[in-house]
C-alpha positions in Angstrom: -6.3 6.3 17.9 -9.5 7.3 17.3 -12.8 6.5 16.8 -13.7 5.8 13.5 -17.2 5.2 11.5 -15.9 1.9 10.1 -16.2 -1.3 11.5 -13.6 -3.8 11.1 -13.2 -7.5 12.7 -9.8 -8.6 14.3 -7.4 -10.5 12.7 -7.7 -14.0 11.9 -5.3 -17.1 10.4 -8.2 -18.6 9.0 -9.3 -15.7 6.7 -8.3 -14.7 3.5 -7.6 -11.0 3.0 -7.2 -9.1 -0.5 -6.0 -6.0 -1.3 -7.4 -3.1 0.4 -9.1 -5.4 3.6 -8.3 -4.5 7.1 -8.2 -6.1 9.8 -8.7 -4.1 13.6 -6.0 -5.5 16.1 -3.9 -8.6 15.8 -3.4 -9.4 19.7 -4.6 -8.4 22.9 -2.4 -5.3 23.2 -2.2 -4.4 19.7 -5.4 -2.7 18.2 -4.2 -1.2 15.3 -6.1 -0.9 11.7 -3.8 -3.0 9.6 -4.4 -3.2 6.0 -4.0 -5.7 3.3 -1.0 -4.9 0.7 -1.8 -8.0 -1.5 -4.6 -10.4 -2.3 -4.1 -13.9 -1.2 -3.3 -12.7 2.1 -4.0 -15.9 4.1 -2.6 -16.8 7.4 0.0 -14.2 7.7 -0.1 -12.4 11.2 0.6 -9.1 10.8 2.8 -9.2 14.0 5.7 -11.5 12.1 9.3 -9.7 11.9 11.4 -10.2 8.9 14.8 -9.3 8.9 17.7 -9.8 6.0 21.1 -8.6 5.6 21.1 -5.8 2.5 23.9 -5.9 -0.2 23.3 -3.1 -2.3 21.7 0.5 -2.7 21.3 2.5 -5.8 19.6 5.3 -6.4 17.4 6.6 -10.0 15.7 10.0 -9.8 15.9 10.3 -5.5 14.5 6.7 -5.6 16.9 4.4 -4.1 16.5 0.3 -4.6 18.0 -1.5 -1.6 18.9 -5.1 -2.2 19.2 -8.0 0.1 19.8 -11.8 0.7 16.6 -13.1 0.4 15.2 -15.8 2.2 12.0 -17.6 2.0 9.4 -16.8 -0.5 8.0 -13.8 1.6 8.3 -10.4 0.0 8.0 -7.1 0.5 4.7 -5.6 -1.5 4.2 -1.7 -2.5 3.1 0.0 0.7 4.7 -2.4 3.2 6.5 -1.2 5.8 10.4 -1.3 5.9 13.4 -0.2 8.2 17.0 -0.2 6.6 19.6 0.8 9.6 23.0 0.7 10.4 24.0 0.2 6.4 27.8 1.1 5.7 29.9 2.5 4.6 27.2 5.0 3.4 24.1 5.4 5.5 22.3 7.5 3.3 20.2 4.8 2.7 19.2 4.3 6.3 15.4 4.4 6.2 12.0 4.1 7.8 8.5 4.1 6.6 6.5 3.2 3.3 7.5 0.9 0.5 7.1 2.4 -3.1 7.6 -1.1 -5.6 8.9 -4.5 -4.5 10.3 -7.6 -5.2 12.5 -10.9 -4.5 15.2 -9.3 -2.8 14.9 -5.7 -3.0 12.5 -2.6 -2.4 12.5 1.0 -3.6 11.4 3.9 -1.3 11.9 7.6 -1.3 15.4 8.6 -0.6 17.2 12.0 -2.1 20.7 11.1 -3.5 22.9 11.3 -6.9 22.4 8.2 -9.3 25.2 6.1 -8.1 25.3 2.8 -6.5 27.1 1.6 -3.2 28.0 -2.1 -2.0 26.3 -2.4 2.0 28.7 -4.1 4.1 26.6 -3.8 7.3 23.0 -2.8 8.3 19.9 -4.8 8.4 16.3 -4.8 6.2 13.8 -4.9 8.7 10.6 -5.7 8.0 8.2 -4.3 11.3 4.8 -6.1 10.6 4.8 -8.4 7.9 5.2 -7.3 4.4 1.6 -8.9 3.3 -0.1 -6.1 5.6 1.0 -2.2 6.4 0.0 0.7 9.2 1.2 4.0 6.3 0.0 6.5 3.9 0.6 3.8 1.0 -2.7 5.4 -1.1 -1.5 7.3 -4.5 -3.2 10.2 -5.3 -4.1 11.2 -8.5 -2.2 13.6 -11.1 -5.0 16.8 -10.2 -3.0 17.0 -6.7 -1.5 20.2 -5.8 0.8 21.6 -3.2 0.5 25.4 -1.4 4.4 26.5 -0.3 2.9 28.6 2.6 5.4 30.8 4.0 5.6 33.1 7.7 6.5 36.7 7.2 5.9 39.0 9.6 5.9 42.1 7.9 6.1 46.1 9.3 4.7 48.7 7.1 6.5 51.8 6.9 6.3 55.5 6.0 7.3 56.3 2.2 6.3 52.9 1.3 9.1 51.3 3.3 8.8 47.8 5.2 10.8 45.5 6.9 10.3 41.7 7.0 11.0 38.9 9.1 10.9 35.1 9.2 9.8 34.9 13.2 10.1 31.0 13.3 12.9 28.4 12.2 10.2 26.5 10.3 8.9 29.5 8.4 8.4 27.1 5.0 5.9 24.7 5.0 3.3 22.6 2.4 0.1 22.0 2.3 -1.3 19.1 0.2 -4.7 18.9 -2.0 -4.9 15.3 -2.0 -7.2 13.9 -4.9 -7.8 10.0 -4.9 -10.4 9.7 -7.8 -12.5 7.1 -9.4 -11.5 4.4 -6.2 -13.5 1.7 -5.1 -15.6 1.2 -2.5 -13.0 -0.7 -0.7 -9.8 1.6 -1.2 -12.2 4.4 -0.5 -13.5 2.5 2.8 -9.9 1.9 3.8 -8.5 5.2 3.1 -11.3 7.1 4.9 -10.8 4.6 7.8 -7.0 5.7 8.0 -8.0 9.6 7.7 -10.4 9.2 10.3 -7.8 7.0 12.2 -5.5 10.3 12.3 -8.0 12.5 12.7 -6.1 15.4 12.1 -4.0 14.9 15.1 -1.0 11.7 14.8 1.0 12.6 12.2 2.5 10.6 9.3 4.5 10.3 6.1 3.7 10.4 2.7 6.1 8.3 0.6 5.5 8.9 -3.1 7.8 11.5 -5.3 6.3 13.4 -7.9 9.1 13.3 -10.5 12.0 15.0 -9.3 10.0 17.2 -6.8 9.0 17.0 -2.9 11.9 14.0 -2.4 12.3 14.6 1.2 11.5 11.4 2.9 11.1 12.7 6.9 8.9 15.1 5.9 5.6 14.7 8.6 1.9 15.8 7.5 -1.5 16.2 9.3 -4.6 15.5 7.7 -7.7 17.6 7.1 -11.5 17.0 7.1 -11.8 14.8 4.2 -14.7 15.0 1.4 -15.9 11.9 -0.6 -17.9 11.9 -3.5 -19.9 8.9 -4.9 -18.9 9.3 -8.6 -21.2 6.4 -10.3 -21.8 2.8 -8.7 -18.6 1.5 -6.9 -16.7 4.4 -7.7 -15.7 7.3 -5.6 -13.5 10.6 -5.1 -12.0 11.9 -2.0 -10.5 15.1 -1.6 -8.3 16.1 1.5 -5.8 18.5 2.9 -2.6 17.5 4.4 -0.5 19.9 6.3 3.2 19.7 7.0 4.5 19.8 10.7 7.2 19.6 12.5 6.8 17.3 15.3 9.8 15.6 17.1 
């Protein structure tokens, strides 16, 4: 963790977050930036476990909606975090990171597969911190974002206009992100530079959201940039950033 230039108070029951607030550590040993999915957010440590029993996956356009046996009236929110493990008999649906759209009993993330559904007979829905608060990339960018394919050749120039070419690592294919996030608020923009700054170009992280049927690969890791932010008009702001793919273990 880094240092960042934000200042943020640790968690408290008595307070009431909304969307976008974050709270800096929510125990003695756990100083993490937490930030709030939902409005309303009252009492809700961001510590408490959830866990339910899934009964169903189905995937739409490399999207797939897991459904569970809910109980209680606590649900998961867009950009919570969830783990679905163990599910059979298919465990394509086997999963950890960023929530894409929620509900009563089910989420959607990222996950690559046909358009076919599958009854869950095992596994569990886990959720890590509790679904009202998330540690992920859960901001969406805007529609001016676009992705560099970089590629490593090494490449040996020859007489006559000959060459010969060579991929010299496994990982020769990568991306690289321009990340627009335009007309935000103050808050989302506070929150969002907090989390860059958090990363600092070092810890890495996943990006959950699909664009169409493109860029569906849900382990995929990324590094951020030095980010820019523009102060568009009053309460309104742009930020621009890089995100690099790696390949950490």
């Amino acid at each position: 963790m880094a240092t960042t230039n934000y200042s943020f108070t640790f968690w408290h029951a008595n307070y009431t977050y909304t969307k976008w607030d974050v709270a800096q550590g929510a125990s003695s040993t756990d100083s993490r930036f937490f930030y709030s999915t939902t409005d309303g957010n009252l009492n809700t440590s961001p510590l408490a476990r959830f866990i339910y029993t899934p009964t169903n996956a189905a995937w739409d356009n490399n999207v797939v909606r897991v459904t569970f046996t809910q109980t209680g009236t606590t649900y998961f929110q867009p950009g919570s975090i969830v783990e679905v493990s163990n599910c059979s008999p298919n465990t394509a649906s086997n999963y950890s990171g960023v929530v894409l759209a929620a509900g009563p009993g089910y989420v959607d993330y990222l996950c690559p597969g046909l358009s076919t559904a599958d009854g869950i007979v095992a596994g569990q829905v886990v959720a890590p911190i509790h679904p009202y608060w998330t540690t992920g990339m859960w901001w969406i960018p805007s529609w001016s974002t676009q992705v560099k394919h970089n590629q490593i050749v090494v490449k040996s120039q020859l007489g006559e206009g000959y060459s010969q070419r060579q991929n010299p690592v496994i990982n020769s294919n990568s991306q690289t992100w321009t990340l627009t996030f335009a007309e935000r608020t103050d808050k989302e923009t506070t929150s969002l530079l907090n989390f860059l700054e958090d990363k600092c170009g070092s810890v890495a992280f996943k990006m959950p959201f699909p664009v169409g049927k493109l860029y569906m690969n849900n382990n995929l890791k990324y590094v951020n940039g030095e980010p820019t932010h523009s102060l568009n008009s009053y309460g309104l702001n742009t930020v621009q950033v890089d995100v690099t793919q790696v390949f950490d273990l």
